[in-house]
N, C-alpha and C positions, 0 to 999 in steps of 0.2 A: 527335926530334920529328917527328910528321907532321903533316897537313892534313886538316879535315875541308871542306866547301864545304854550306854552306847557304842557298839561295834565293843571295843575290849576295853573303854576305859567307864569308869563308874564316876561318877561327878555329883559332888554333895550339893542339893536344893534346899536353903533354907525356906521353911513353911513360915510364912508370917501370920502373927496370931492377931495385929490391930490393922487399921486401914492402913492404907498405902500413902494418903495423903494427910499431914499434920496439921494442917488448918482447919477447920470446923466451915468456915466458909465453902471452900475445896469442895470437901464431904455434900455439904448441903446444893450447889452448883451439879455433882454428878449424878447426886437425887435427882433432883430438877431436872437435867437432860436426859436421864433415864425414863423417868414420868412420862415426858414430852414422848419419848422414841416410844414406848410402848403404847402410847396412846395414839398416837401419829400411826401407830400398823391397826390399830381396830378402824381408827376410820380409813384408813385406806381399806381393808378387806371391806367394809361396809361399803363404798361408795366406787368399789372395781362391780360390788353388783350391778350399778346404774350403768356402768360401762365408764364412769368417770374415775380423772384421777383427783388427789385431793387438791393441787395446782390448780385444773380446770373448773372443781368445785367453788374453789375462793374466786375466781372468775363470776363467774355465776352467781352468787353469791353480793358481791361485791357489787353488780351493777344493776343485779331484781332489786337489791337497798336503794339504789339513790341514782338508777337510771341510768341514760348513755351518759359514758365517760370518755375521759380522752385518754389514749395510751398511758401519758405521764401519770397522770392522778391514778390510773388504776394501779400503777407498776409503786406509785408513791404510798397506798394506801397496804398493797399485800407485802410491800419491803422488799420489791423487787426489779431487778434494771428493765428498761424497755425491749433489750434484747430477748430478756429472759422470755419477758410476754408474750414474745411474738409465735414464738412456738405453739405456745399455751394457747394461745389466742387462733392461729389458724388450725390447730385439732377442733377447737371448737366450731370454728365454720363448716370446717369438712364437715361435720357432723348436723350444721344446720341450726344450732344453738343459739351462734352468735353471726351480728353483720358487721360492717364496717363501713363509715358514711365522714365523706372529708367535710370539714367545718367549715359552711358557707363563709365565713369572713376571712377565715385564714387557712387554706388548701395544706399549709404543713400541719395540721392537728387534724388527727384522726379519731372518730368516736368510735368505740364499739359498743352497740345495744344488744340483746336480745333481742331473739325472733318470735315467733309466737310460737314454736315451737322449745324455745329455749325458757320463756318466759313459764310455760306448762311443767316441763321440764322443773326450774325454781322451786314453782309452788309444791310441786308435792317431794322435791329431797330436802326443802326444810324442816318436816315434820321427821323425816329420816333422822337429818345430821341432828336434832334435836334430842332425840331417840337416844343415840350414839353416844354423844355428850353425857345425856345424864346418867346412862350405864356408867360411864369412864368413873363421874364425881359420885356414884350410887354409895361408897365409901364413907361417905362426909354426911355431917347434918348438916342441915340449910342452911345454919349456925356458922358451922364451919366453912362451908362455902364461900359463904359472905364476908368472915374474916380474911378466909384466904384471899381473895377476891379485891379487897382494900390494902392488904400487903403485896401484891404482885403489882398493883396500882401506883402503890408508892413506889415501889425501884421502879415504875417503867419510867414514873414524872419526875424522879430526880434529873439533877443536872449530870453531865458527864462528866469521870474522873478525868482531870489533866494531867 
């Protein structure tokens, strides 16, 4: 136990000597978001050099994969609402990266492609955000990776608790 002293009264702090949280589960979940959050700030510093953020980048990303999309599947695909995207998505025009083109059959569906400036763009911050990545896992044998990689797989395919 130590002391702290404020204004004229002293007030006893217990120091805790084990985790804060008694489930093993708990523990292993704030690993995991920690991970994520330190690893979420390397590539962000990595990818404010391209002048992107990492938002814009899964843009990006998401649609040099598998082409013009429609707002919904892109917003479905990075786990995120269509309002969110729309943000995201007009940085990106500003910038030239991406277009926006209404869906000859149906005027309420809007694609966004790349430009060929955006599509250039793509090609060469994959080899980047690859870069990045395997800094992060540099930690792990290949081994490890792979296992890991089959256990994160499993909790994402289970069903949801009721």
């Amino acid at each position: 136990m130590h002391f702290l002293r404020r204004a004229t009264k002293v007030i006893a702090v217990a120091e805790l000597k084990r985790p804060f949280f008694t489930s093993y589960s708990t523990s292993l979940w704030v690993r995991f978001l920690r991970f994520s959050l330190h690893s979420h700030k390397k590539l962000e510093a990595d990818l404010d050099k391209l002048g992107l953020t990492p938002p814009q980048f899964y843009v990006l990303a998401t649609i040099g994969y598998a082409g013009s999309l429609p707002f919904g599947e892109i917003g479905a695909k990075m786990l995120v609402t269509v309002s969110n995207l729309t943000g995201i998505v007009d940085r990106l025009e500003d910038k030239k990266f991406v277009a926006r083109r209404r869906d000859e059959k149906d005027r309420r569906v809007v694609h966004v492609m790349l430009t060929e400036r955006g599509a250039k763009l793509y090609k060469s911050t994959i080899p980047l955000f690859e870069k990045c990545v395997s800094e992060i896992f540099a930690g792990l044998s290949k081994a490890d990776q792979k296992q890991l990689s089959a256990l994160l797989r499993r909790l994402d395919h289970r069903p949801a608790a009721k």
